[in-house]
C-alpha positions in Angstrom: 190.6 28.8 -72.4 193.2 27.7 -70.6 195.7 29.6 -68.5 199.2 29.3 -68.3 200.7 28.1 -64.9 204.0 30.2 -63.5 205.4 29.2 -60.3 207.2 31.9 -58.2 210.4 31.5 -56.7 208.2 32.1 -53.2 206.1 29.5 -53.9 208.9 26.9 -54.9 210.7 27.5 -52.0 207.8 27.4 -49.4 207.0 24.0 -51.6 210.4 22.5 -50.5 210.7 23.6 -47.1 207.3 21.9 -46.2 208.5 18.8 -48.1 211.7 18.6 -46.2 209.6 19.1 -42.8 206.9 16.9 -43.8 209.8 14.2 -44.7 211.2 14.4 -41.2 208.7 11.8 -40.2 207.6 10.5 -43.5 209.7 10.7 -46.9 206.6 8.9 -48.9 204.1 11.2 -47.5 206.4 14.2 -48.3 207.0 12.9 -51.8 203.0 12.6 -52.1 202.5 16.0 -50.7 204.5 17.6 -53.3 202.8 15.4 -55.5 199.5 17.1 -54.4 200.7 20.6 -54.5 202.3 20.3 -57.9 199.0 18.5 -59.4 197.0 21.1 -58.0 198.7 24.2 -59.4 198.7 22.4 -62.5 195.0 22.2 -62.5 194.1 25.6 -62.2 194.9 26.2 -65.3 191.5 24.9 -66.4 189.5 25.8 -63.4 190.9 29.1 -61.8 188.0 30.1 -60.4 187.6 27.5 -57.8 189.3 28.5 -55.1 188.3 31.0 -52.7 189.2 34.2 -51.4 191.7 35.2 -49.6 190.2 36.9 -46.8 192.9 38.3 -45.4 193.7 40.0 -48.4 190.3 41.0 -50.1 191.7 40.9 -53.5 189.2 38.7 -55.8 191.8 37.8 -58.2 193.5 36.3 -55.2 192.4 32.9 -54.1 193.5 29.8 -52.4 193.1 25.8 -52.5 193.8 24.0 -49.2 196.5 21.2 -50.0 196.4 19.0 -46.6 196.7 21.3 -43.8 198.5 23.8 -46.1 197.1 26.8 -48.2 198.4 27.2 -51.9 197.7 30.9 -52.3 197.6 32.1 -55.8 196.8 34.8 -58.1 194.4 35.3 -61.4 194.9 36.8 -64.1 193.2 37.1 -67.6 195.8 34.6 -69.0 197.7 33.4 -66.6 197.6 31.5 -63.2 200.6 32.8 -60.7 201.0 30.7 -57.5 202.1 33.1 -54.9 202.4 30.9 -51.7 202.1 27.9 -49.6 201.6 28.4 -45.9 200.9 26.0 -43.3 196.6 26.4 -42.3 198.2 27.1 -38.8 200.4 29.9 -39.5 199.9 33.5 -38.9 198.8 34.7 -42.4 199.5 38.0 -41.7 203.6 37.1 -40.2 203.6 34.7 -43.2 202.7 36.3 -45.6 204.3 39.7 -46.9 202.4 41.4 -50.3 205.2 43.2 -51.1 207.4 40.2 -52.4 204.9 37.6 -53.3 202.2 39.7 -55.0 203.8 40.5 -58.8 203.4 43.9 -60.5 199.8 44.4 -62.3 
């Protein structure tokens, strides 16, 4: 069955600002970046499971596809997929990430 993809407001805006830094030195590889990210969220729909855990977090239903040199963090639920995040591999999870906005109400 598949799940219904829902893009946060987070995740959309961490999705553009790495665009707009990646296009500082290449527009095309920006635009195919995004393309990336997009197609991947898209795809969990069908495979949800594939990522892996979040360490950092030691939630199950919380799990991550590296994108590049970026981490699309995302959650799963019984019907739905909710992407939560993207955060440069590089970054301080921890300083990057705070639960309390990105993780939605269960």
């Amino acid at each position: 069955m598949a799940r219904t993809i829902r893009w946060t407001r987070l995740v959309a805006d961490d999705l553009e600002q790495a665009v707009e830094y990646i296009a500082r030195d290449s527009p095309a590889y920006a635009r195919a970046f995004a393309r990336k990210v997009v197609d991947a969220g898209q795809s969990l729909a069908e495979f949800s499971e594939r990522g892996a855990i979040v360490e950092e977090l030691g939630d199950p239903s919380v799990r991550q596809l590296f994108i590049g040199s970026y981490r699309l963090v995302y959650l799963v639920a019984p019907e739905m997929v909710v992407l939560l995040g993207l955060i440069h591999a590089r970054r301080n999870f921890g300083a990057a990430w705070k639960s309390e906005e990105r993780m939605p109400p269960r």
